[in-house]
C-alpha positions in Angstrom: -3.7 -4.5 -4.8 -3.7 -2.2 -1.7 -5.7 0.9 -1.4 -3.7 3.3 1.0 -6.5 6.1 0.9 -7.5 8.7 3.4 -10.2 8.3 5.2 -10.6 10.5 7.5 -12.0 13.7 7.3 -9.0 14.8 5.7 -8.5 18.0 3.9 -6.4 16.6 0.7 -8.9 14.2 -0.2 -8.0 11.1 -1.5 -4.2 10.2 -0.4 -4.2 6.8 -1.8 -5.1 3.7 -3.0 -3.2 0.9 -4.3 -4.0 -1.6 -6.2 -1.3 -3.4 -8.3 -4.0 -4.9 -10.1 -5.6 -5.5 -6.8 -4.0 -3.1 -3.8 -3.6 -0.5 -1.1 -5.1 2.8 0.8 -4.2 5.4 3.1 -6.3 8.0 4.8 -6.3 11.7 4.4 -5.0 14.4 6.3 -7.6 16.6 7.4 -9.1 14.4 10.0 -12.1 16.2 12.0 -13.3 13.1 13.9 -12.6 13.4 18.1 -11.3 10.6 20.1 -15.1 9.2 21.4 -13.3 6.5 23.9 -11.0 6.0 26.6 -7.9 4.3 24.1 -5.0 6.2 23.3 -4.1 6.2 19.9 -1.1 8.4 19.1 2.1 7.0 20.2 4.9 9.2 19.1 5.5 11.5 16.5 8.8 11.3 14.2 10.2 14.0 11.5 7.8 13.1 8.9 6.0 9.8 10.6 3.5 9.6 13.2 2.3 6.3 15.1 -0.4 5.1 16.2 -2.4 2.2 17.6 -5.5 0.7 16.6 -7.7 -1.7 18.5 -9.6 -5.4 17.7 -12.6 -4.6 19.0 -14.1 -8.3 18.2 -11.4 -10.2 19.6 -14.2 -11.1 22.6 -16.5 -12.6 20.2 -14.4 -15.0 18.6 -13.9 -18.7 20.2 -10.5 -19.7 21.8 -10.3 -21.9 18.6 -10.5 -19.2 16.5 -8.4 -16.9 18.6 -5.6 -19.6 18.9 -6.4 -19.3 14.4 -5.6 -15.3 14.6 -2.9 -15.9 16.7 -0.4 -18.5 14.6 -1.8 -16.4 11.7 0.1 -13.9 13.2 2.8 -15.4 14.1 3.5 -16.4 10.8 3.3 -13.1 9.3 5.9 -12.0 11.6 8.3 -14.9 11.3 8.9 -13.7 7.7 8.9 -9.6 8.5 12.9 -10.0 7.6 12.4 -11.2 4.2 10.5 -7.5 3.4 13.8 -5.8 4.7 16.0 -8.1 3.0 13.9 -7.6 -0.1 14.0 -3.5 -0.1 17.8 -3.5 -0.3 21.2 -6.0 0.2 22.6 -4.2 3.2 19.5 -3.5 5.0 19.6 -5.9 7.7 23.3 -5.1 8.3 22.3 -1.8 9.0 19.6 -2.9 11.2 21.7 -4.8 13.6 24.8 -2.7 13.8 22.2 0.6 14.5 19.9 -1.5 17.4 22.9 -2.7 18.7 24.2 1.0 19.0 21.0 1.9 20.2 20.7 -0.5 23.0 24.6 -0.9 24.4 25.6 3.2 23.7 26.0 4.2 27.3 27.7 7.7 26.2 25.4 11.1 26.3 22.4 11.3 25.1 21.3 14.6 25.5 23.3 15.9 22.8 22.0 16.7 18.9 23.9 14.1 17.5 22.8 11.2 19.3 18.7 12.6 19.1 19.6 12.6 15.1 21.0 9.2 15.5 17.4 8.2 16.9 15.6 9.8 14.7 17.3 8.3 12.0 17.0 4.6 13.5 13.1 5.1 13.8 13.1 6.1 10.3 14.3 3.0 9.3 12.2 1.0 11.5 9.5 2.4 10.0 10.4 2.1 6.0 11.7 -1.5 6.8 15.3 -0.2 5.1 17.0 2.8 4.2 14.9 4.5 1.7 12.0 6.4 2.8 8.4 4.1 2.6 7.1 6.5 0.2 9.2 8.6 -1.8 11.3 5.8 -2.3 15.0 8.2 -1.5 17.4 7.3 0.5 17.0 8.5 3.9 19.7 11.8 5.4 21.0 11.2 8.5 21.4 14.3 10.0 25.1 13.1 11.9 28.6 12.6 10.3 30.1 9.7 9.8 32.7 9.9 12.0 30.0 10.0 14.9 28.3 6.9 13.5 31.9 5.7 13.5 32.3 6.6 17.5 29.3 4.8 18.1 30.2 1.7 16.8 33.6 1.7 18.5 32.0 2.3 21.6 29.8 -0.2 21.8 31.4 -2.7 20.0 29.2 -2.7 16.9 30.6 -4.0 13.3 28.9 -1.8 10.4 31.8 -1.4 7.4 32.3 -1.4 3.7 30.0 -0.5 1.4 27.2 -0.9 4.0 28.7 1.8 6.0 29.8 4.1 3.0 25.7 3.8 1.5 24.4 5.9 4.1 26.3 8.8 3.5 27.2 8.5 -0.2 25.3 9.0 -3.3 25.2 5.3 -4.3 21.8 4.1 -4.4 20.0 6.9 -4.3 16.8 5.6 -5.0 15.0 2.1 -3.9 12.7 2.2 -7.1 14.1 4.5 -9.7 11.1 4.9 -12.5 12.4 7.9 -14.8 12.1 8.0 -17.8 15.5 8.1 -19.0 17.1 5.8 -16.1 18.1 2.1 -16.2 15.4 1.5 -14.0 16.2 -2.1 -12.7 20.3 -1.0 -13.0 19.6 2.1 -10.7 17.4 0.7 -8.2 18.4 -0.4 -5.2 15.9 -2.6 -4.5 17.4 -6.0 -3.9 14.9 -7.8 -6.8 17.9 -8.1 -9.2 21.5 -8.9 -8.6 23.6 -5.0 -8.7 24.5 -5.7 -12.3 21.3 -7.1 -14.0 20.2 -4.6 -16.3 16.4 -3.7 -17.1 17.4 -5.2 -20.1 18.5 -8.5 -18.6 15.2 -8.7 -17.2 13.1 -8.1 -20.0 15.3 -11.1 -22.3 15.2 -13.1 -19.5 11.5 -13.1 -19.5 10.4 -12.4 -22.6 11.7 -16.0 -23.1 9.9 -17.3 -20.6 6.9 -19.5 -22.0 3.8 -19.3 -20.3 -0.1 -20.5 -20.9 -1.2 -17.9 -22.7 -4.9 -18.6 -20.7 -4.1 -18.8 -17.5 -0.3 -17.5 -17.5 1.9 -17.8 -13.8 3.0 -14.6 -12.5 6.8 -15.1 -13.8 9.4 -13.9 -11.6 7.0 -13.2 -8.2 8.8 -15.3 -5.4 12.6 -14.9 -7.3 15.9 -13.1 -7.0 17.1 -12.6 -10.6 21.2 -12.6 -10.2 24.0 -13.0 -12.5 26.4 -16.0 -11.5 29.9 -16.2 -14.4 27.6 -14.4 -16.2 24.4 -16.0 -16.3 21.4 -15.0 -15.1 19.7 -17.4 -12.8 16.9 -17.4 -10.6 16.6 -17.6 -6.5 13.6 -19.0 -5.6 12.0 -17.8 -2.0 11.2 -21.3 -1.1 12.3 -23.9 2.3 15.8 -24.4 1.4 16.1 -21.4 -1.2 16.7 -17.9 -0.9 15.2 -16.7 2.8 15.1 -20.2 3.8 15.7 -19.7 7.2 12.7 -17.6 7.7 10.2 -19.2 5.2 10.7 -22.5 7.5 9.4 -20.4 10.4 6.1 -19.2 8.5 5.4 -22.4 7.5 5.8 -24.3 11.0 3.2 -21.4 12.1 1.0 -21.7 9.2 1.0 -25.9 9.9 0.0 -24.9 13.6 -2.7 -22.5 11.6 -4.0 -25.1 9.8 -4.4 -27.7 12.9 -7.2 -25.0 14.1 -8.7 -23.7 11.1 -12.7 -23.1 10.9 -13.6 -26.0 8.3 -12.4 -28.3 6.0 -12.1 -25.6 3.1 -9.9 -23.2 5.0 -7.7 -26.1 6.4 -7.1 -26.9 2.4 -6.1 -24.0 1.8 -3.4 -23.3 3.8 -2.1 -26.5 2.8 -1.9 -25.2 -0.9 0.2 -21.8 1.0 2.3 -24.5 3.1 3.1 -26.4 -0.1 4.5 -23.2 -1.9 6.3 -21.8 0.5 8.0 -25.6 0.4 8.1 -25.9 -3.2 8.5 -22.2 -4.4 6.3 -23.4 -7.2 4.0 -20.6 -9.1 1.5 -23.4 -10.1 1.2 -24.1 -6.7 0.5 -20.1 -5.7 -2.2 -20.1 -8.7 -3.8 -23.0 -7.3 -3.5 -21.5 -3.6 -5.0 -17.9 -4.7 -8.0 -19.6 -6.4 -8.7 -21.9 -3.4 -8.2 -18.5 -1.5 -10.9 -16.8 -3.4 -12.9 -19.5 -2.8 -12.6 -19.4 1.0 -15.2 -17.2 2.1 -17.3 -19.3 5.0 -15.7 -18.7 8.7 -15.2 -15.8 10.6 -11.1 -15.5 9.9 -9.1 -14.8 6.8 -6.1 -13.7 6.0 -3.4 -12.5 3.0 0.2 -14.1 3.0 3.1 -14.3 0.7 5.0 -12.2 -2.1 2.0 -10.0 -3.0 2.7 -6.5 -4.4 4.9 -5.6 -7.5 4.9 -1.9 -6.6 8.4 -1.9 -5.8 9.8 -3.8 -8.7 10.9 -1.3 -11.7 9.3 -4.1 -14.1 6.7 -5.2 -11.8 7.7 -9.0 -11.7 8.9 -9.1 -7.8 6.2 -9.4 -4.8 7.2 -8.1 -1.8 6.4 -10.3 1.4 3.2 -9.3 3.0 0.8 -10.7 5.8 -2.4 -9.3 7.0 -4.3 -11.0 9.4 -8.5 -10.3 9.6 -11.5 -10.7 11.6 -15.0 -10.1 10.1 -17.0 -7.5 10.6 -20.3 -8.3 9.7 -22.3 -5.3 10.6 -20.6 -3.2 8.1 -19.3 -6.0 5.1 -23.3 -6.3 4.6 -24.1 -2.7 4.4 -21.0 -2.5 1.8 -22.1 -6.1 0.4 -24.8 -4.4 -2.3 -21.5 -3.0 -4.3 -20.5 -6.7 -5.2 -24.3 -7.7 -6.2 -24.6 -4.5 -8.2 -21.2 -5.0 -9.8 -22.8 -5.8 -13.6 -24.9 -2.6 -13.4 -21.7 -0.1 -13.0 -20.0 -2.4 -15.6 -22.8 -2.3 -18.3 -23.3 1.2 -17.4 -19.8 2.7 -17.5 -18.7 4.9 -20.1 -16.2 2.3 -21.7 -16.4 1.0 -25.1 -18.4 -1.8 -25.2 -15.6 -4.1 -26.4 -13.7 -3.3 -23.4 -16.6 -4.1 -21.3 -17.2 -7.6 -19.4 -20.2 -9.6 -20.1 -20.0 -11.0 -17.0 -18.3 -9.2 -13.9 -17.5 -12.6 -11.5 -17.3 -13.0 -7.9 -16.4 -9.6 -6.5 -16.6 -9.7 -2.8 -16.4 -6.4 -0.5 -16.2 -7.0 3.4 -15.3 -4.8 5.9 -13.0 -6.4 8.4 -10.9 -6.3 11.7 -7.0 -6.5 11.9 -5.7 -8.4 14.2 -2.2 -7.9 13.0 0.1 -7.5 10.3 4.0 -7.6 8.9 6.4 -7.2 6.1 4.9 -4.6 3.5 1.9 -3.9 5.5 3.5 -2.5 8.2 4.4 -0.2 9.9 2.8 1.7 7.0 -0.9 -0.2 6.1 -3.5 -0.2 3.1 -7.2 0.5 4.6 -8.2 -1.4 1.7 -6.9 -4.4 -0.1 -8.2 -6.0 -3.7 -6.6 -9.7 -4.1 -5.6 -11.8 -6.3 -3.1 -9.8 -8.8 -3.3 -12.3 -11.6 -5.9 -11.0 -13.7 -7.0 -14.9 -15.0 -7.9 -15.8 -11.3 -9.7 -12.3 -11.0 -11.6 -13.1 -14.3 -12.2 -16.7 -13.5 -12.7 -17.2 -10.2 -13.2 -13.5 -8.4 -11.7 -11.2 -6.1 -11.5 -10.0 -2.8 -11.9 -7.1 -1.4 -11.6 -5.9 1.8 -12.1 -2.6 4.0 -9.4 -2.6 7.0 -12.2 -0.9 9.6 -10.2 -0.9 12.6 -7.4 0.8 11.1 -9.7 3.1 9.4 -11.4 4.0 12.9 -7.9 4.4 14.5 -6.7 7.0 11.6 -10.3 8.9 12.2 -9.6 8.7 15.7 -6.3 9.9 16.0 -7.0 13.8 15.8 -6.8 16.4 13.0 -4.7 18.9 11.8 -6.7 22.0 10.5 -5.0 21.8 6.9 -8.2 21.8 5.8 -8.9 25.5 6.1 -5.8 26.5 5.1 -6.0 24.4 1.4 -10.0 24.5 0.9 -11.1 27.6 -1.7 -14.0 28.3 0.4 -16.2 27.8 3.0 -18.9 25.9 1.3 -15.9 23.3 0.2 -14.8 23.0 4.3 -18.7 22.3 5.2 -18.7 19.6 2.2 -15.0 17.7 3.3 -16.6 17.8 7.7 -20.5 16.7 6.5 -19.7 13.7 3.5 -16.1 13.3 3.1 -15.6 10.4 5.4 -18.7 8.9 3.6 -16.8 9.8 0.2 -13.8 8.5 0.9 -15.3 5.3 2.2 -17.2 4.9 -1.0 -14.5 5.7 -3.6 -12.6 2.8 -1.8 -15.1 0.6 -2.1 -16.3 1.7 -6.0 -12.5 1.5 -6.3 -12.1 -2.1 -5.0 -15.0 -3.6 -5.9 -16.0 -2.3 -9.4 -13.0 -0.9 -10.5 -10.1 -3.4 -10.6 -12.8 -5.7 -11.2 -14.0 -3.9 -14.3 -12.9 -3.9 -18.0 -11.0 -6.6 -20.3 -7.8 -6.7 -22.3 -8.4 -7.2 -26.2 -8.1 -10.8 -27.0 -4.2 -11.3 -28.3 -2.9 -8.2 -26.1 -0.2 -9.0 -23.5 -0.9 -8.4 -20.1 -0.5 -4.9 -18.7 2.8 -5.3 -16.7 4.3 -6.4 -20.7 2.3 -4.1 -22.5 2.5 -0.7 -19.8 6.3 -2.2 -18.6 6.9 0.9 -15.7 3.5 2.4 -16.1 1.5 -0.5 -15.2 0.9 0.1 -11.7 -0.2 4.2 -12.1 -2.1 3.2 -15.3 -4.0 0.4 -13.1 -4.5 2.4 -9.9 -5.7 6.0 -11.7 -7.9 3.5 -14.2 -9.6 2.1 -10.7 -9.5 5.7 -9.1 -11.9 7.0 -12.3 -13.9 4.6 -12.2 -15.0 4.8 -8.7 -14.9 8.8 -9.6 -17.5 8.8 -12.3 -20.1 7.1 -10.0 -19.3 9.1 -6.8 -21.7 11.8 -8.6 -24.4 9.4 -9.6 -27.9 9.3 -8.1 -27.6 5.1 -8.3 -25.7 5.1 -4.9 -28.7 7.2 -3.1 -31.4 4.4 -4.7 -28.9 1.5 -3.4 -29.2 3.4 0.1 -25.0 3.9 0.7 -25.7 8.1 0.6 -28.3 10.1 1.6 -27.3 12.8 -0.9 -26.1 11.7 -3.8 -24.8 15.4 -5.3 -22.8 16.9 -1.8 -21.6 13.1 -1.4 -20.1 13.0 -4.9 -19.2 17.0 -4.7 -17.3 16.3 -1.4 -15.8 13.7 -3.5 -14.4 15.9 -6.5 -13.8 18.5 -4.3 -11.3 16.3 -2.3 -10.1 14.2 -5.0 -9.1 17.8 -6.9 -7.5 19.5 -3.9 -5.3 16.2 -3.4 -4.1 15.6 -6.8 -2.9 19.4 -7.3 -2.2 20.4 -4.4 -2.2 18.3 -1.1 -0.1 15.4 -1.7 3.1 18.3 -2.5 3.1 18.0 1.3 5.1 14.5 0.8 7.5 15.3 -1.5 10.6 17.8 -0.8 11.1 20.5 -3.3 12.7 19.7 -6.7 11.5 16.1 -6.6 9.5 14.5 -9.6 6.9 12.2 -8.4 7.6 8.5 -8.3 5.6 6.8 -6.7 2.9 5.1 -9.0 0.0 6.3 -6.6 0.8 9.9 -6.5 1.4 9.8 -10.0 -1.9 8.7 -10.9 -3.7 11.3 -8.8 -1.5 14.2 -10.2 -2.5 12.7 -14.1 -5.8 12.4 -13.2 -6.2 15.8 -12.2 -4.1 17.2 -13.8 -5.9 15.7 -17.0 -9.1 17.1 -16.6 -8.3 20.6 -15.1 -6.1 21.3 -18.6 -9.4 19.5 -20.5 -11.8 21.6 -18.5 -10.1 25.0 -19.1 -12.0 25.8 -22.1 -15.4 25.6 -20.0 -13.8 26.8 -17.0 -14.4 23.3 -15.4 -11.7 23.9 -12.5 -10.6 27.3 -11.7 -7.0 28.1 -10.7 -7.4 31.4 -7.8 -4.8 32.7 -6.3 -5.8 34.8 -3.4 -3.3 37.0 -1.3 -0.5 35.1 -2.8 -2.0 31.8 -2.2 -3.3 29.0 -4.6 -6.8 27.5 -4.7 -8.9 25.1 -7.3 -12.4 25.7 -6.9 -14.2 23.5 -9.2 -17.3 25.7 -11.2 -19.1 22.4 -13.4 -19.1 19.4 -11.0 -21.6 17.6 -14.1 -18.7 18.4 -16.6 -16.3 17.3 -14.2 -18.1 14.0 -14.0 -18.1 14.0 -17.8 -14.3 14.5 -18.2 -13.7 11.4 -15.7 -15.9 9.3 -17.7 -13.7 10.4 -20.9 -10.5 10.0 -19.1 -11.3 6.6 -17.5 -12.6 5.5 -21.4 -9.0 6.1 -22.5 -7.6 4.8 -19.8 -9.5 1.6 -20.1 -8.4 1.8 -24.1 -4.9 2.1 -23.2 -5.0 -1.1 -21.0 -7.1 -2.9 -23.4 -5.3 -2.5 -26.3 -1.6 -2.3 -24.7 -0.7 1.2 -26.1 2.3 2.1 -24.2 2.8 4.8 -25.9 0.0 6.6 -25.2 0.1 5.4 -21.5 3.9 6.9 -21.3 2.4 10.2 -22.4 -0.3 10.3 -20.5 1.5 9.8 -16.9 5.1 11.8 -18.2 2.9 14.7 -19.4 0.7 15.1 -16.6 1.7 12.8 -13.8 5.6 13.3 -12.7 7.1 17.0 -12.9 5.6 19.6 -10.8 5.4 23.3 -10.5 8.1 24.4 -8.2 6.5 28.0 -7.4 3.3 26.1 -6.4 5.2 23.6 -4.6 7.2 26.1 -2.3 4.2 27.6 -1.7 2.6 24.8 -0.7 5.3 23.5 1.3 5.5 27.0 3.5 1.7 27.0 4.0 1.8 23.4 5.3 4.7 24.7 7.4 2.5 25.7 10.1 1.2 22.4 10.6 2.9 20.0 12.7 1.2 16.7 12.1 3.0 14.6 10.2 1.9 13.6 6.7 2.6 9.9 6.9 1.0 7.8 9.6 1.8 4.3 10.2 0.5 1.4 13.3 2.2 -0.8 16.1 0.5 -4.1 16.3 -1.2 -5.3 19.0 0.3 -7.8 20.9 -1.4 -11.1 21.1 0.0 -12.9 24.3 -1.0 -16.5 24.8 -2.0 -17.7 28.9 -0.6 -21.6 29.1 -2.3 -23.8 31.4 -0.6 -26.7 33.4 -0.7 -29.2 30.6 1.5 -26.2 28.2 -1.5 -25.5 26.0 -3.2 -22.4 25.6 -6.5 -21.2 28.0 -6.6 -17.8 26.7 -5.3 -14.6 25.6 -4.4 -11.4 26.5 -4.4 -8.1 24.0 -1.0 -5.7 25.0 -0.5 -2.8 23.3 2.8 -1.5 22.8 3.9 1.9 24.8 6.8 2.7 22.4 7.6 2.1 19.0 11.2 1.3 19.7 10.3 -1.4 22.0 8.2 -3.3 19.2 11.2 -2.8 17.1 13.6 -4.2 19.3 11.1 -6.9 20.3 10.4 -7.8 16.6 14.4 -7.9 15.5 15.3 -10.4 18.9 12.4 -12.6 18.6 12.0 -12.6 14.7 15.1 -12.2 13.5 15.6 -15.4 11.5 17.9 -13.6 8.3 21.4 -12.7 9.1 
């Protein structure tokens, strides 16, 4: 799971965390913090999309063993970057080539709308790996006809035709994940899980019928392509010699070259287990391979590769390709390290019914660490936080994961703010909260998130797991159940007696006050008017407080002002508050439990997908004024190896990139392994 919350000083609070049952984080957009070194962070701005850099400030400390480690780590991640956009939808690498091959040979004028549109459009899809926006999951607009994208290709000798010309400008395919309601949801995505004509349900007979170990039961479907062939469905398998062959071989070669340098005998065996299922394609094999994972915990690098996060499957079987590569950071994972000891306290003391409770909360870890790089559904876009494994019998078993991404976190605090805070805050006392704790807040509702969260609660003994009890709702149910959890203790005096706050009350009231302000208001920034929300994330922070200001009303928990023709939640009980989390996150935990989908379908239709269109114009022309963008994604580092006369490596440089484009370019020519 991938937390992708703010963590800045951001005036919307939390903007996200992800966890698919372990997940992703982004940070908020009301960043106070000022640029304290030399190191220039932004790197362009983009319509909707900003980029930036981020450092790895331990890369001095580590050995030239270790480096050489981070380094085919890397270069592994990279060499399977293709599968992500291959993945997201069938005509997406077509696209790619024909529009870089525009951009680089088109010798015409520049200067002229048109062509800036045409840019602007390419570095859109650079940035959502495909098509359809990162986020919303729509289909990106290009703002030029056809008949100039037409010109382009003749004049520089480009082939884009058929329906992979005809999808940018039509209607078909609207929507990579399509999660309404009242929609085929596998039939009218686009993403390219299923074959065009497998049916949602297809996918649930197919398997349904599946037979699994009902103890310690595969993750069905992860590294597959379900197609029909005459009329049969049939499985791909991502494997050496299967479906994205041609780049798998190239992962593995680097993750052999990986292994050759790895810090002991436990790591080395490890990757071994990830070598033999990208060979094999066999499930058993990943199960075996995240245990051993979760096991690895000695040595200074680690590191998360394969087909992770189910976020963009409609039914939540698919993993999308992902690698992040880390670094320790020491200092900080043992300041965040008392979280993991203390896990059985916030369990035992949670507001859950004791038969959803664990007796024993095993092996969380929480560590703050160092990218050194990262690909496929990590990037451009990245968590700050990640929980792994996603199979809850591993979690249970064996443990998690959990991780704080602290350069990346630094780099978004460091990349300068936007002054949205003023303009969406009720008051001044709620601005001097958000600027003294909500950096602390943030950092902490990750980590309660993370580490006690996803790690907390248990499905009733016969119950199915959540992805066949909740079906679409799994993912929102799992991330808001992991978002209360951490939200109930954010106002509890136990953090001040751990020593992570010095005030317990402003720390958790910065907390609400951001979490609130998000869910109802801030995130409206990221959706264009008339759009339901779809993705699960947002979802779950509209339920959530959405929930509990309808709950509240009768005791005027939250109030609703509007003031000079502007809207404002100023919440009046910050104790009741706390008490309405704690009754939310018990039903939450219930509904997971005990597999009631139909009270987990009313809970996120209700309250988590339309939205006030009067509040949502307003919103939209207040945040007009602003003119940061509200997404934010990175450019890697690049790690360049020194050769002595013998052709091994000496040493290493760190290069950071001066344009987006030119990682772009440099990623499809020298990565580019799927045709």
């Amino acid at each position: 799971m991938k937390n992708y919350f703010v963590m800045a000083f951001a005036i919307f609070g939390f903007l996200f965390v992800s966890c698919d049952d372990a997940k992703k984080e982004e940070p908020k957009e009301e960043t106070a913090e000022v640029n304290t070194d030399d190191f220039n962070y932004q790197v362009e701005q983009v319509a909707d999309l900003k980029l930036l850099r981020y450092q790895i400030p331990s890369w001095e400390d580590l050995t030239l063993k270790e480096q050489k480690l981070v380094y085919y780590l890397t270069q592994a991640g990279l060499a399977g970057r293709d599968i992500m956009w291959a993945q997201n939808y069938r005509h997406n690498l077509t696209i790619r080539t024909a529009l870089e091959n525009v951009y680089q040979k088109y010798e015409g004028d520049k200067s002229t709308d048109d062509w800036k549109n045409f840019e602007i459009y390419l570095k859109r899809v650079w940035f959502s790996n495909g098509i359809h926006h990162h986020y919303s999951n729509a289909k990106l607009k290009p703002d030029f006809s056809k008949e100039y994208l037409q010109e382009l290709l003749t004049e520089t000798n480009s082939t884009l035709e058929g329906e992979a010309l005809e999808v940018i400008f039509n209607d078909k395919d609207s929507k990579k994940v399509n999660l309404s309601k009242d929609a085929d949801i596998v039939l009218e995505s686009a993403i390219n899980f299923y074959g065009p004509d497998v049916t949602t349900a297809d996918v649930e007979n197919f398997y349904g019928a599946i037979k699994v170990n009902a103890e310690e039961p595969i993750e069905v479907g992860l590294n597959t392509r379900l197609v029909k062939e005459n009329g049969q469905l049939k499985e791909q398998v991502y494997k050496v010699g299967g479906l994205y062959g041609a780049a798998i071989e190239k992962v593995v070669s680097w993750l052999e070259k990986a292994q050759g340098v790895a810090e002991n005998p436990k790591q080395a065996e490890t990757l071994g287990l990830l070598i033999e299922y990208y060979k094999t394609g066999s499930l058993d094999t990943w199960d075996d391979y995240a245990v051993s994972w979760v096991e690895t915990t000695d040595g200074n690098i680690d590191w998360i590769n394969g087909f992770i996060e189910v976020y963009n499957d409609p039914k939540g079987y698919k993993g999308s390709y992902e690698n992040i590569v880390q670094i320790k950071d020491f200092d900080m994972s043992k300041k965040m390290a008392v979280l993991s000891t203390e896990a059985q306290w916030f369990e035992d003391n949670s507001p859950l019914m004791e038969e959803h409770k664990k007796d024993s909360v095993t092996g969380v870890s929480y560590k703050t660490v160092i990218v050194a790089g990262e690909a496929g559904d990590a990037s451009p876009s990245t968590p700050i936080g990640v929980n792994l494994p996603n199979n809850n019998w591993i979690r249970q078993k064996h443990g998690s994961k959990s991780v704080s991404l602290g350069n990346i976190i630094n780099a978004y605090n460091n990349a300068g703010g936007s002054g949205r805070l003023q303009e969406f805050a009720h008051d001044e006392e709620e601005i001097r909260l958000e600027k003294k704790y909500g950096q602390l807040a943030d950092k902490l509702h990750t980590a309660l998130h993370e580490v006690v969260g996803h790690a907390s609660g248990q499905i009733n003994k016969g119950v199915g797991t959540p992805k066949e009890t909740l079906k679409s709702y799994k993912s929102t149910i799992e991330e808001g159940r992991a978002d209360l959890f951490g939200l109930y203790y954010l106002m509890d005096p136990k953090l001040e007696e751990l020593g992570l706050v010095e005030n317990w009350k402003e720390t958790g009231m910065a907390a609400y006050d951001g979490y609130i302000r998000n869910g109802m208001i801030g995130q409206l920034v990221r959706l264009e008017l008339g759009d339901d929300v779809e993705e699960a994330h947002m979802r779950n922070r509209q339920w959530v407080s959405a929930w509990v200001f309808e709950k509240g009303q009768a005791d005027n928990v939250i109030a609703k002002v509007e003031r000079d023709g502007k809207t404002y939640y100023d919440i009046q009980d910050y104790d009741k508050l706390r008490e309405l989390f704690g009754q939310l996150l018990k039903e939450t935990q219930r509904i997971t439990s005990e597999g009631d989908y139909e009270a987990g379908k009313n809970l996120v239709e209700n309250y988590g997908v339309k939205v006030d269109q009067a509040l949502h114009k307003q919103v939209l022309d207040r945040n007009a004024q602003f003119k940061s963008a509200p997404y934010s994604g990175f450019v890697n580092p690049v790690l360049v190896p020194k050769m002595d006369d013998n052709g091994e490596i000496e040493s290493f440089s760190i290069e950071q990139p001066e344009t987006f484009e030119g990682q772009m370019l440099n990623y499809s020519k020298n990565y580019g392994y799927l045709k």
